[in-house]
C-alpha positions as CSV (number, residue, x, y, z in Angstrom):
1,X,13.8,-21.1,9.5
2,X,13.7,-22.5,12.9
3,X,12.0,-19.8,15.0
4,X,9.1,-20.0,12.3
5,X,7.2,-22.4,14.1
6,X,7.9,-20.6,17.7
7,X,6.8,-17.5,16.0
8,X,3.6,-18.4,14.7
9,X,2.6,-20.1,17.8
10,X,3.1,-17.5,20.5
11,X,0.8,-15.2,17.7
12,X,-1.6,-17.7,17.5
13,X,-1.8,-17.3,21.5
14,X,-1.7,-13.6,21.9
15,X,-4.7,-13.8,18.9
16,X,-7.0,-16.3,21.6
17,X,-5.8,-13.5,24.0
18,X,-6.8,-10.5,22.0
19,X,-3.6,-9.1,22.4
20,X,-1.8,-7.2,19.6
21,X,1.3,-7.7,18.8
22,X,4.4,-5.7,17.4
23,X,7.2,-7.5,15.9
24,X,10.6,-4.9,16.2
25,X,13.7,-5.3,14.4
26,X,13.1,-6.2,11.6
27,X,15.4,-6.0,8.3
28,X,14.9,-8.0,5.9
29,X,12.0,-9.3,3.2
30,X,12.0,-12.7,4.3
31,X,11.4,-11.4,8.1
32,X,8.6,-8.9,6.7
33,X,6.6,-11.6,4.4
34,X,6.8,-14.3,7.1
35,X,5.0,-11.8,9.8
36,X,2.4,-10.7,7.2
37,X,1.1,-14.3,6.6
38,X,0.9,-15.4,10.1
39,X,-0.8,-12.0,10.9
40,X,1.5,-10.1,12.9
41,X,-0.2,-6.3,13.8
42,X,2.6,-4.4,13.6
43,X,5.9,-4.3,12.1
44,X,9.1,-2.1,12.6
45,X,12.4,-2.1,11.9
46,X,15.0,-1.0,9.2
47,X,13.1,-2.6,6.6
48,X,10.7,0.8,6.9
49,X,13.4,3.0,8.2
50,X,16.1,3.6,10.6
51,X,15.3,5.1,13.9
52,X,14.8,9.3,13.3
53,X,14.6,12.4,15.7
54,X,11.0,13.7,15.8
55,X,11.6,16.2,12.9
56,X,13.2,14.1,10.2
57,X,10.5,10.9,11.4
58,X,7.4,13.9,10.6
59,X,9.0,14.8,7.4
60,X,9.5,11.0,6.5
61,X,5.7,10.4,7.1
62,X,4.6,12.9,5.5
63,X,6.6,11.6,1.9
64,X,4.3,8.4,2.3
């Protein structure tokens, strides 16, 4: 993918920076496995889950 290289370099930076960093929207396997391996913090998206009122989002957690 083209963005892979863009990516993996501004994580790189915000690592030297000690800045954490959250990759949103994400859907997809490919997306997911590619932020693991170049050490992404945190991951969100509809690959976990779509967006959920408060209730629904405390019962959700609670099933994992």
């Amino acid at each position: 993918m083209f963005y892979n290289a863009s990516i993996t370099k501004r994580l790189q930076n915000s690592k030297k920076l000690g800045v954490q960093v959250v990759a949103e929207g994400i859907e997809t396997h490919e997306q997911l496995e590619f932020l693991k391996n170049v050490g992404c913090d945190y991951i969100q998206g509809y690959i976990y889950s779509k967006p959920l009122p408060v209730p629904e989002f405390e019962e959700w957690e609670n099933l994992r």
